[in-house]
C-alpha positions in Angstrom: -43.1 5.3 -36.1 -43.5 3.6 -32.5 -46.2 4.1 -30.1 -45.3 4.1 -26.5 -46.7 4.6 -23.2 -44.7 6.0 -19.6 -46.1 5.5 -16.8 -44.8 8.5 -14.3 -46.5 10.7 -11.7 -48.5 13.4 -12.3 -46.2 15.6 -10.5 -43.3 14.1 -12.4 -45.1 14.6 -16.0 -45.8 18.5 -14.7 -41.4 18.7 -14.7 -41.3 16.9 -18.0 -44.1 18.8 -20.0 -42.1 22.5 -17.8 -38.7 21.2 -19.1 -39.4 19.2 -22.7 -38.6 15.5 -21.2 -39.2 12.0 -20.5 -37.6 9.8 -18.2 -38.5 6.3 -17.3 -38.1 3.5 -15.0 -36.4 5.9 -12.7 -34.1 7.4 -14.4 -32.3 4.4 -16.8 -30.9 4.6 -20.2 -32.5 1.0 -21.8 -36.3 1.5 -22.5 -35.7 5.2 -23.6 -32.8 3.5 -26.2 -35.5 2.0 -27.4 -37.6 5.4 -28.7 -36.6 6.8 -32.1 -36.9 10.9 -33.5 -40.7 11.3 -34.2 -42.6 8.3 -32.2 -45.5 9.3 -29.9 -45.5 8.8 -26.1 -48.7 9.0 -24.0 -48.8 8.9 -20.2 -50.4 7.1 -17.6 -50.0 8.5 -14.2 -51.5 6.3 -11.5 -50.6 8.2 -8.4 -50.3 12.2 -8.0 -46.8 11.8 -6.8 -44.5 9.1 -6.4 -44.7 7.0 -4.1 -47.2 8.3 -2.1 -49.7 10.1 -3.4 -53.4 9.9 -4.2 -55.1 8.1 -6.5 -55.0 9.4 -9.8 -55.5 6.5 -12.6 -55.6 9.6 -15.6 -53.5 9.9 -19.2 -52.2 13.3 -18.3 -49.9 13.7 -21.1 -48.8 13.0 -24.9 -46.3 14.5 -27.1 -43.2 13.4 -29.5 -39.8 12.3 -29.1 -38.3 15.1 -31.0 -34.4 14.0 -30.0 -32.1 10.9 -31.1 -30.9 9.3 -28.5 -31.1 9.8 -24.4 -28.7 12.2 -23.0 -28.2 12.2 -19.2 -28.2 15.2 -16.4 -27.3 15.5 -13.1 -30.2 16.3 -10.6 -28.3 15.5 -7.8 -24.5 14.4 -6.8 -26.0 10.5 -6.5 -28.8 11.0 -9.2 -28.1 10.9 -12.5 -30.9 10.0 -15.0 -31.7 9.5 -18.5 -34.3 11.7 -20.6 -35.4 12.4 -24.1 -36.7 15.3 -25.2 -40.5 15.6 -25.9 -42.4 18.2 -27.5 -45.6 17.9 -25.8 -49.5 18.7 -27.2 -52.0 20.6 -25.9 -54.9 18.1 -24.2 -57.0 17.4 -21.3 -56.5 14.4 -19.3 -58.5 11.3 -19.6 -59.5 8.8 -16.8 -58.5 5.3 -18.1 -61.5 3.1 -16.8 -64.0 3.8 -19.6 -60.7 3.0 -21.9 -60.0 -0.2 -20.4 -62.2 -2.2 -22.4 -61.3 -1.3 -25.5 -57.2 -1.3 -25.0 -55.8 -4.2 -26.9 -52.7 -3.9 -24.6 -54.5 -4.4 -21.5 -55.0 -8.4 -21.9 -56.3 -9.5 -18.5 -59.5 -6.7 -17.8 -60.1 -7.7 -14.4 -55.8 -6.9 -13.3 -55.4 -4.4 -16.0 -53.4 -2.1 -13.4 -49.9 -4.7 -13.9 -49.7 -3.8 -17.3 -48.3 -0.3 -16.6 -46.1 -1.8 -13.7 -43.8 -2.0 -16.6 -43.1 1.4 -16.9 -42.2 2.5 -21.0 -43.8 0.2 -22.8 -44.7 0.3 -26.7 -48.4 0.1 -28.0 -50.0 -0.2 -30.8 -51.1 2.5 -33.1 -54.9 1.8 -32.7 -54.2 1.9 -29.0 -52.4 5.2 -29.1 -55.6 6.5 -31.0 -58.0 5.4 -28.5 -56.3 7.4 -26.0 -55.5 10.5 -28.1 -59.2 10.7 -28.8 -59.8 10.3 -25.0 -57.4 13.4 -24.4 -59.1 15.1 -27.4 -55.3 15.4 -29.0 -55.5 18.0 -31.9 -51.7 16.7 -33.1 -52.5 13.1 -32.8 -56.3 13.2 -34.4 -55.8 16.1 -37.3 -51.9 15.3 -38.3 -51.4 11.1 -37.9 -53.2 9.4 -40.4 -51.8 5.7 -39.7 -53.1 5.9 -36.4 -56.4 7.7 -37.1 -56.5 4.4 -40.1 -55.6 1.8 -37.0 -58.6 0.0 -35.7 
């Protein structure tokens, strides 16, 4: 099992949790090629919208890739993106600077915001803890025991 994070609006999330998705990096195929049937993906959504909207700096989501391999739609004649299908958990958001700290990802402190200009990136399992615990994640804290053992 892999441990990932996607960093997508909070108004994008809302259509992925409504629909059972992911996309990333705007739509392409390669990170999400990358995600096997059963890893955990958390999301960091630093605006309210993309590209302009307010603020937001929250983990808003966190579910499981509960598919094999990305399968594409048509959202419009020149948009065609990528997705996997999640099955999302029941939590509450949770802002990321009293987090930032104690992130092993997060190398430099003082620029932490680069690190999610990746987009779909994988973590590690401690990591993924932290923030479940953050989003007070009943899936991720009663039913994961390697990440619950992580430090």
């Amino acid at each position: 099992m892999k441990y990932w994070i996607n960093t997508v609006s909070l108004a994008h999330v809302e259509r992925g949790v409504e629909g059972g998705f992911t996309q990333a990096n705007h739509g392409k195929a390669a990170g999400l090629k990358r995600m096997q049937n059963g890893d955990r993906i958390v999301f960091y959504s630093p605006r309210t919208d993309y590209p302009d909207g307010e603020p937001l700096q929250r983990f808003t989501a966190i579910g499981t890739v509960i598919d094999d391999e990305p399968f594409q739609v048509e959202v419009s004649p020149d948009f065609r993106p990528w997705r996997r299908r999640v099955k999302f958990d029941a939590c509450s958001d949770a802002p990321i600077r009293p987090l930032i700290e104690s992130l092993d990802f997060i190398r430099n402190k003082k620029s932490w915001g680069f690190t999610f200009r990746r987009g779909l990136f994988e973590i590690g399992a401690g990591d993924f803890a932290k923030i479940a615990g953050a989003m007070s994640s009943v899936a991720v804290l009663v039913g994961d025991a390697e990440a619950q053992r992580a430090p």
